[in-house]
C-alpha positions in Angstrom: -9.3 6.2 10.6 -7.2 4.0 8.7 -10.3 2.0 7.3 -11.4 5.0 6.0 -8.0 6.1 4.5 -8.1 2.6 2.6 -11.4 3.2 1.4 -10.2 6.6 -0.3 -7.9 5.0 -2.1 -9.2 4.2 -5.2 -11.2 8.1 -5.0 -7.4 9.5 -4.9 -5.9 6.9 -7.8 -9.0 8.1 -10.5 -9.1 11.6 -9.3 -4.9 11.2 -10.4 -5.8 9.7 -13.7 -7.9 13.0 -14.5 -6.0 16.2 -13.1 -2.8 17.1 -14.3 -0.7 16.4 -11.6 2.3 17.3 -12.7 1.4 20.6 -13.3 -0.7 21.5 -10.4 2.3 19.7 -8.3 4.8 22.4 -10.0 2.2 25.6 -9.5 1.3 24.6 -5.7 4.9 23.6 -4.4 8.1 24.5 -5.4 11.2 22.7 -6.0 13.1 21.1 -3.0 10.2 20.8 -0.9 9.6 17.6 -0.1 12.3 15.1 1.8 11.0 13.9 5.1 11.3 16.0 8.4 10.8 14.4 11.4 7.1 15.0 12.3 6.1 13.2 9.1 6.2 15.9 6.9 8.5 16.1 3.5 11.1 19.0 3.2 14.2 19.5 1.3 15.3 17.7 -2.1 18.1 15.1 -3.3 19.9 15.0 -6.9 18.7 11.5 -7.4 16.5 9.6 -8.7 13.4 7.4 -8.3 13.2 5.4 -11.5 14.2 5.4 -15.1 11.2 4.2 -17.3 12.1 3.2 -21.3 15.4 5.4 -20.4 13.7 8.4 -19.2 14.1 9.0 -16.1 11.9 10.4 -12.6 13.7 12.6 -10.9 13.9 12.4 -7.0 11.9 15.9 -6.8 9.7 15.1 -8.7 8.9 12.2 -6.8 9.2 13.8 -3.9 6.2 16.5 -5.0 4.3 13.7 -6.2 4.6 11.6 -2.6 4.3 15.0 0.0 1.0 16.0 -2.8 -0.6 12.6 -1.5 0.6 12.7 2.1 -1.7 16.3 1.9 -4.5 14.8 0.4 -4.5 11.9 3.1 -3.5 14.3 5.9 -6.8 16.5 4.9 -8.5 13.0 4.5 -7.8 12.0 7.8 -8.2 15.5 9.5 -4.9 16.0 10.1 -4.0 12.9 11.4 -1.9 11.1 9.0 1.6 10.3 10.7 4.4 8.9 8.5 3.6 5.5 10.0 0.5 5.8 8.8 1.6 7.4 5.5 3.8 4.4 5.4 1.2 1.6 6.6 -0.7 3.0 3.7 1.3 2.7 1.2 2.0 5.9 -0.2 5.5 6.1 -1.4 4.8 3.0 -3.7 1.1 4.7 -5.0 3.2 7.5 -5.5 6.2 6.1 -7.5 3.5 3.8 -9.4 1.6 6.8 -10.8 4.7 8.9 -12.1 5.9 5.6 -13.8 2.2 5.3 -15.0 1.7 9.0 -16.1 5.3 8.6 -18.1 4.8 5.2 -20.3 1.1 6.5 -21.1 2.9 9.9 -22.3 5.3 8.1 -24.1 2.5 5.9 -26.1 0.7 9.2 -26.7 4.2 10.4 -28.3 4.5 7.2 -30.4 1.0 7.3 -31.5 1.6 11.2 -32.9 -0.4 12.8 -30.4 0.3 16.8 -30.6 -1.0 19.2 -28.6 -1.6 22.8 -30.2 0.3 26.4 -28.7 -3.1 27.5 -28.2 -3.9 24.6 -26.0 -1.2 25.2 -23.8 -1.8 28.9 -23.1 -5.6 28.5 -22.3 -4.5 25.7 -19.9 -2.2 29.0 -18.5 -4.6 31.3 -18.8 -7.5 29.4 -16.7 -5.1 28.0 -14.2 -5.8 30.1 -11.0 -2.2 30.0 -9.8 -1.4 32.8 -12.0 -4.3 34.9 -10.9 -3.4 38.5 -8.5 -6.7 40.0 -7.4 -9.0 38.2 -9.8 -7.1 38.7 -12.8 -4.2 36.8 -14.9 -0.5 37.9 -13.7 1.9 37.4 -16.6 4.6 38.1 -14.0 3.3 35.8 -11.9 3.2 33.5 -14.5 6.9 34.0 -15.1 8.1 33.8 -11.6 6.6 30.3 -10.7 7.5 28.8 -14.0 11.0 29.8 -13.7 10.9 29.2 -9.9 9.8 25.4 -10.5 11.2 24.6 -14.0 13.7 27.0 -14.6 12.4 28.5 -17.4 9.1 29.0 -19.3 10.0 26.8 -22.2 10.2 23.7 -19.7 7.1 24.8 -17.9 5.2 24.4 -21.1 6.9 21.6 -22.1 5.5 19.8 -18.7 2.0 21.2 -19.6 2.5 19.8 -23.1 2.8 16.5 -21.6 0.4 16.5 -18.9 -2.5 17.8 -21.9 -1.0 14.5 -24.0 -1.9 12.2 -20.6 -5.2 13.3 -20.4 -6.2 13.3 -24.4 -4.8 9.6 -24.4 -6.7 8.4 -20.9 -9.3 10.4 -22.7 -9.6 8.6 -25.7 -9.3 5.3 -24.2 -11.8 5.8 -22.3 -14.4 7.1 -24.9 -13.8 3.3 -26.2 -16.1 1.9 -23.4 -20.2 1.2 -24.2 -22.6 0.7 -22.1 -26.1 -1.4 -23.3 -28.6 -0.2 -21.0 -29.2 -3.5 -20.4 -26.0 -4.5 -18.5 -26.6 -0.9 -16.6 -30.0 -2.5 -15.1 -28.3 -5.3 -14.4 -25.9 -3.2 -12.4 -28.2 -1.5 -11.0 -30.5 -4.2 -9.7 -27.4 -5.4 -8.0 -26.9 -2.5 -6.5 -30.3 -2.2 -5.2 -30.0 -5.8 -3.8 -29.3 -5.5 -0.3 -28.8 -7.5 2.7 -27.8 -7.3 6.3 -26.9 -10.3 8.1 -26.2 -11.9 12.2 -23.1 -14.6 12.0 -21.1 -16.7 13.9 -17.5 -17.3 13.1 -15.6 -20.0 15.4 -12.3 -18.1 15.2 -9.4 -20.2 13.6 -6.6 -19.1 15.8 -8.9 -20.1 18.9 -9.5 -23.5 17.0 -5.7 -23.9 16.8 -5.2 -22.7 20.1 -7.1 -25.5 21.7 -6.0 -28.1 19.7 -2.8 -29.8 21.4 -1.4 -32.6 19.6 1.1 -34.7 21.8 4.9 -35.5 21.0 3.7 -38.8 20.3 1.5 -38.0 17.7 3.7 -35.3 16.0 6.4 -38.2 15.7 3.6 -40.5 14.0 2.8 -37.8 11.8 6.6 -36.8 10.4 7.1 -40.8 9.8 3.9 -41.8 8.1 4.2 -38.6 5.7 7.2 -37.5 5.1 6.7 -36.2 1.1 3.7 -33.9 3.3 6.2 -32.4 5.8 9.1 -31.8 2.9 6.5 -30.2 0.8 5.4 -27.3 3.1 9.0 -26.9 4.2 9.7 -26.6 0.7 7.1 -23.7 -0.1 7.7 -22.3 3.2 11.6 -21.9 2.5 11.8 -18.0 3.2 10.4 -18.9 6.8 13.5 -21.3 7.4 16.2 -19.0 5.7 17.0 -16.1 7.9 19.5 -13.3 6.5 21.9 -11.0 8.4 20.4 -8.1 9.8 22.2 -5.5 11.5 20.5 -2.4 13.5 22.7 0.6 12.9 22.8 4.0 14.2 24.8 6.6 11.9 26.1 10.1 11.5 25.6 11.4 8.4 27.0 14.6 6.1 24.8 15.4 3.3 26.7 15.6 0.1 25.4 15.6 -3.3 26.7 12.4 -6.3 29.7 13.6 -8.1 29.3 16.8 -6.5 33.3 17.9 -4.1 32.7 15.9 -1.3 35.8 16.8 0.7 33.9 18.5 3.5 31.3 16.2 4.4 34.4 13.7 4.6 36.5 15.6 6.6 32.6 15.9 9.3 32.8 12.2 9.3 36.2 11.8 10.0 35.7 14.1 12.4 32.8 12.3 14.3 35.1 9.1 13.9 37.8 10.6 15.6 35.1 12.1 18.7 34.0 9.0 18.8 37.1 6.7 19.3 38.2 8.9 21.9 35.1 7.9 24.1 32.6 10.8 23.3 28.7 9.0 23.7 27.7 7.9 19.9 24.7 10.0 20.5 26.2 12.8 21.2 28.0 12.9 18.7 24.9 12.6 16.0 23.4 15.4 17.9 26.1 17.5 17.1 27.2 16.6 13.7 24.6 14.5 11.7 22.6 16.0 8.7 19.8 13.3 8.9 17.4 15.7 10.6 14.9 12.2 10.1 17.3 9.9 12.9 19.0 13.0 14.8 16.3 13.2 17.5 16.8 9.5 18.0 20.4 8.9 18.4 20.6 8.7 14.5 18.9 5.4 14.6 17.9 4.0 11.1 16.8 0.5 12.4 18.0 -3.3 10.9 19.6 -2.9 7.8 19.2 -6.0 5.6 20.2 -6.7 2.0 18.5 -4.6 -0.7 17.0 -2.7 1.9 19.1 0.5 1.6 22.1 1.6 -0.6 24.0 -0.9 -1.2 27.5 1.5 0.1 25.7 1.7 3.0 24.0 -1.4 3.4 27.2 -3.4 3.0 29.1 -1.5 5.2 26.5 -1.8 7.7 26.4 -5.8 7.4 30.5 -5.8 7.8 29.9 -4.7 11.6 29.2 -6.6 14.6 27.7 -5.3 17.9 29.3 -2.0 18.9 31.5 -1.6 16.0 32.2 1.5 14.8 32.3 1.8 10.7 34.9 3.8 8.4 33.7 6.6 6.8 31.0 5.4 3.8 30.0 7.3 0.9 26.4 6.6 -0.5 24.3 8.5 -2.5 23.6 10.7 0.2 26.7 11.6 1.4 29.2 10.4 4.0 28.1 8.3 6.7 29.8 7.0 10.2 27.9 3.8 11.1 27.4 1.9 14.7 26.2 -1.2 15.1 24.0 -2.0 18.5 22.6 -5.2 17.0 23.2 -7.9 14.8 20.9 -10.9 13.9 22.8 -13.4 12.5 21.8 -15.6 9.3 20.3 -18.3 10.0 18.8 -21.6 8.6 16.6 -24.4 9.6 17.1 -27.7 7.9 14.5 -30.2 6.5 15.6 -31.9 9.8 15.4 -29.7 12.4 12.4 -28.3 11.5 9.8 -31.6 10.7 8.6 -31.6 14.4 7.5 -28.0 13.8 6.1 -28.9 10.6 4.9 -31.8 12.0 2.7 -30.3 15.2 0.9 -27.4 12.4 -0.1 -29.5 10.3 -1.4 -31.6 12.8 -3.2 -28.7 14.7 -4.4 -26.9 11.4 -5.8 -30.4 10.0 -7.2 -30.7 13.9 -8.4 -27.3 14.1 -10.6 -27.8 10.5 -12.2 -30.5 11.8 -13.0 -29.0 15.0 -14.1 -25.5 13.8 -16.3 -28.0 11.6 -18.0 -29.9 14.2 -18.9 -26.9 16.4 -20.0 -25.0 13.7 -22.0 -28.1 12.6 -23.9 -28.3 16.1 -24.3 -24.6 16.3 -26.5 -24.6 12.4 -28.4 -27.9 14.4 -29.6 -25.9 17.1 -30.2 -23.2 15.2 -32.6 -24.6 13.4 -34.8 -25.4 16.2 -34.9 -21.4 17.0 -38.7 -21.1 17.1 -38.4 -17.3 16.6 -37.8 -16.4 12.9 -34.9 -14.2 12.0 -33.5 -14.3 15.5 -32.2 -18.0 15.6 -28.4 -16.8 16.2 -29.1 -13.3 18.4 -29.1 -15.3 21.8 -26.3 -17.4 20.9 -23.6 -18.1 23.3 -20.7 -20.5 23.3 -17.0 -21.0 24.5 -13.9 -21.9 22.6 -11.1 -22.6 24.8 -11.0 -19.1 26.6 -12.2 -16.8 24.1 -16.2 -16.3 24.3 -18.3 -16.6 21.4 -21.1 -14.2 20.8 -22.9 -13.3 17.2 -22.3 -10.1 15.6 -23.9 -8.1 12.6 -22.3 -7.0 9.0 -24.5 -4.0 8.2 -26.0 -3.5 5.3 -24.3 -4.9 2.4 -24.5 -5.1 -1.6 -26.0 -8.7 -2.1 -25.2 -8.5 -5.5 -21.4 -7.6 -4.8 -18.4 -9.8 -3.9 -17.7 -9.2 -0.4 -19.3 -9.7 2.8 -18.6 -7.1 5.4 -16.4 -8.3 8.5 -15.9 -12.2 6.4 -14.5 -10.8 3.1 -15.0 -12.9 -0.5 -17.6 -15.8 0.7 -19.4 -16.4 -2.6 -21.2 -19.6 -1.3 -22.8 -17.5 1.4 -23.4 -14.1 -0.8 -25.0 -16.8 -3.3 -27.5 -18.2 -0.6 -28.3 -14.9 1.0 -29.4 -14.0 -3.1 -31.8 -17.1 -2.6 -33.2 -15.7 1.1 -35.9 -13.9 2.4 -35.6 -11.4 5.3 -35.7 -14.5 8.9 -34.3 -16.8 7.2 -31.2 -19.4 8.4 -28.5 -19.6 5.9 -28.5 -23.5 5.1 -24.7 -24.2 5.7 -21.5 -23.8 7.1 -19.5 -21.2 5.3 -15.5 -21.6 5.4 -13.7 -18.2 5.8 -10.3 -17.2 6.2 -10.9 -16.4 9.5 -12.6 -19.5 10.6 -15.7 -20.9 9.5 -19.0 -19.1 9.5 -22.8 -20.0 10.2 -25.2 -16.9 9.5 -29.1 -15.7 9.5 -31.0 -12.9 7.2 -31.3 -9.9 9.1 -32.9 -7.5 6.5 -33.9 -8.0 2.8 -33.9 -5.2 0.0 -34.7 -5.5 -3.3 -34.9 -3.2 -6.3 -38.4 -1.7 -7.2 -38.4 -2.0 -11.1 -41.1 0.7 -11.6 -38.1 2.8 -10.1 -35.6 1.9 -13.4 -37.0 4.9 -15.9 -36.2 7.4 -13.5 -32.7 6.2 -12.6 -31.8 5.2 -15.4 -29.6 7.8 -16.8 -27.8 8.1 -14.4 -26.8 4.5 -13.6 -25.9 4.2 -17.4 -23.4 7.1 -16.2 -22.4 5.5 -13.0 -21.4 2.0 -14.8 -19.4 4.3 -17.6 -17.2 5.9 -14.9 -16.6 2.2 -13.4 -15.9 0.8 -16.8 -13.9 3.8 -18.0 -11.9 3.2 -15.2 -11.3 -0.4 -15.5 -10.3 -0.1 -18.9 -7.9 2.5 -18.7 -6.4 0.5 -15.6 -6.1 -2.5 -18.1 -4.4 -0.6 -20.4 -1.9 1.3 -18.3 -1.0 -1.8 -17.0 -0.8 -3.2 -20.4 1.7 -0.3 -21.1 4.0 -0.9 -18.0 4.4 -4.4 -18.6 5.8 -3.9 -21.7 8.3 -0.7 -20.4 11.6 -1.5 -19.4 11.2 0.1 -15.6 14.1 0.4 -13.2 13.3 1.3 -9.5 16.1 3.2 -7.6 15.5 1.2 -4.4 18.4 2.5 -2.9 17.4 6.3 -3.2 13.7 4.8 -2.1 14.9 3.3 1.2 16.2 6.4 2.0 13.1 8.4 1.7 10.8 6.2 3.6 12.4 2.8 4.7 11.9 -0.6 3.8 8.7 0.9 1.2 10.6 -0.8 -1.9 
């Protein structure tokens, strides 16, 4: 399922680029709606906010819409599987954030660039949206009572369909910049209509290393004959030797909103304090007091809290503790929190000198590994070749490597004209030899992959029929437009945010979904 969540992906990102999110967020869910409840799911709003782009800044609601409107599309997606580990493995909150921050410089340009958008404009877009409709028809009372319930008034209901009609004219008229010769659109699709399926072999690299076992001996003769070799992998490896504090917290918290009177969710904490110095379980405690309906069910357990990780109130306060400390009462931007720690990780770093023997043995079993994942690979391609069935050299092949067993497996049917090979990833020396082949045939050589290297045969061989070009044509030309459209108008938001002045409120992130930002 999460393969196929991936591979929506990019569907979601350029159905964004076209709707008006913003607006369909506003009609569909109202304010407040959104935080995280403790199935997954997002419910109940912050005063804070997400990010401030060229000075303007993205409220935490309406990030909040924008992440729980994605978390719906995926849940649907996935048949109603999505978890918030999942949401999270995914990505979401950043695809989220990264859109509103998108959506606003682009709106901004338009604004610079004297884009306007008519009175008449905005109440058609009212007037066909079906959120307004009661029993078929348009419901100026509806109207009314969703724009005021989401925006406060109609004036700043407009004003947010003002600016979602000025995204799409500008993504619009970027995109009408793009051509398309027919001739790179046969190209395109004669590529696409070159297809392949292929039987490997891959010689694992973590079963090469595994059987590779370089003695003490050897690892000393290494560190001494190349020093200047060990220093400079330590060197660009330094955030594997340096080791920051981490401390795994448990807290009680009472929501209170910034600047807002905060003497009652201080007087809670002091409260919890006070149960909890006189012996009262931690736990208990959180059950009966915290806010955090996202930790409650767990003993309010937020997990390790590292530097710039969470708010830094919090986060420093946090990293002041050691193991089964109880904090004083800390303001953040949520409100006031009592803090436990059950764990601390201390910070920690390797030297140059206590870690060239480590150093040492990889590099000697990665440079050992290579050369062995070579050689078998090597003998493999030899013996293939002496297959006297065509197309079926490799189906019969068995082998060992240490304990794991070796066995040939199939891609599928793949794009020979693309960039990736199924199940091996970006191989162009492969994909440009599988171009050359015919449907039997023994790929000439051993291909290096990230995961180890790679010896392969032709299963199947399609190619493009030209007689079949006139009747596809048109709508390959259109095919190539939406993927150049696309790229273009990527390019060019991108262009855009480099050149913003984006701050990301990673403390208010961190709160929302953990360690995201």
């Amino acid at each position: 399922m999460l393969d196929a969540l991936r591979a929506n992906k990019r569907g979601i990102i350029t159905w964004a680029i076209v709707a008006g999110i913003v607006v369909i967020f506003a009609i569909n869910f109202g304010p407040g709606s959104f935080s995280r409840t403790a199935d997954g799911g997002f419910s109940g709003g912050t005063a804070q906010y997400a990010a401030r782009v060229n000075g303007e800044t993205i409220g935490a609601m309406e990030y909040e819409k924008q992440l729980a409107r994605m978390y719906e599309v995926y849940r649907a997606q996935s048949g109603g599987q999505l978890t918030r580990e999942l949401a999270v493995q995914l990505g979401l909150p950043s695809q989220a954030l990264d859109m509103l921050i998108e959506r606003r410089v682009v709106v901004q340009e338009a604004k610079r660039r004297g884009l306007r958008i008519q009175d008449d404009e905005i109440r058609d877009e009212i007037a066909q949206n079906p959120g307004f409709f009661v029993n078929g028809k348009f419901d100026r009372e509806a109207y009314r009572d969703i724009a005021r319930q989401n925006f406060g008034s109609e004036a700043r209901f407009e004003d947010a369909i003002r600016d979602d009609l000025l995204y799409r004219h500008m993504l619009a008229a970027v995109a009408q910049t793009v051509k398309v010769p027919e001739a790179e659109a046969r190209a395109a699709w004669e590529a696409s209509k070159d297809k392949a399926s292929l039987r490997y072999v891959i010689f694992p690299r973590t079963a090469l290393e595994a059987a590779v076992k370089p003695t003490d001996a050897e690892v000393k003769e290494l560190a001494a004959k190349d020093p200047a070799r060990v220093q400079a992998f330590y060197e660009s490896n330094k955030a594997r030797f340096e080791q920051k504090r981490r401390v795994k917290v448990r807290h009680v918290l009472a929501r209170a909103e910034p600047g807002a009177d905060d003497a009652a969710a201080r007087k809670k904490i002091e409260d919890a304090k006070a149960r909890v110095a006189k012996g009262e379980d931690f736990a208990a405690v959180v059950a009966a007091l915290s806010e955090d309906e996202n930790t409650k069910a767990r003993g309010g357990d937020v997990g390790f809290v590292a530097e710039g990780l969470f708010d830094d109130a919090f986060a420093q306060a946090a990293l002041a503790l050691e193991k089964g400390q109880v904090s004083e009462p800390v303001r953040s931007s949520s409100g006031w929190h009592l803090l436990r720690a059950d764990e601390v990780v201390p910070a920690r770093t390797v030297t140059l000198e206590q870690a060239i023997p480590e150093i040492a043995r990889e590099l000697l079993v990665k440079e050992r590994a290579a050369r062995l994942g070579a050689e078998r690979a090597e003998a493999a391609l030899a013996a293939a070749r002496k297959a006297k069935e065509p197309g079926k050299a490799l189906a019969g092949f068995q082998g060992k490597l240490g304990d794991r067993t070796l066995a040939p497996e199939e891609t599928g049917t793949f794009e020979a004209g693309g960039e990736i090979v199924p199940k091996l990833g970006l191989v162009k020396e492969l994909l440009a030899d599988v171009r050359a082949a015919k449907a039997g045939a023994l790929l000439p050589r051993v291909y290096e992959t990230a995961a180890g290297p790679v010896i392969a045969e032709v299963v199947s061989r399609e190619q493009p029929d030209p007689a079949a070009w006139e009747q596809e044509k048109a709508a390959a030309i259109e095919r190539l437009r939406t993927q150049k459209e696309y790229a273009v108008v990527q390019a060019w938001v991108k262009s855009l945010r480099d050149a913003s002045k984006v701050a990301v409120n990673d403390g208010y992130l961190a709160q929302v979904l953990p360690g995201q930002r």
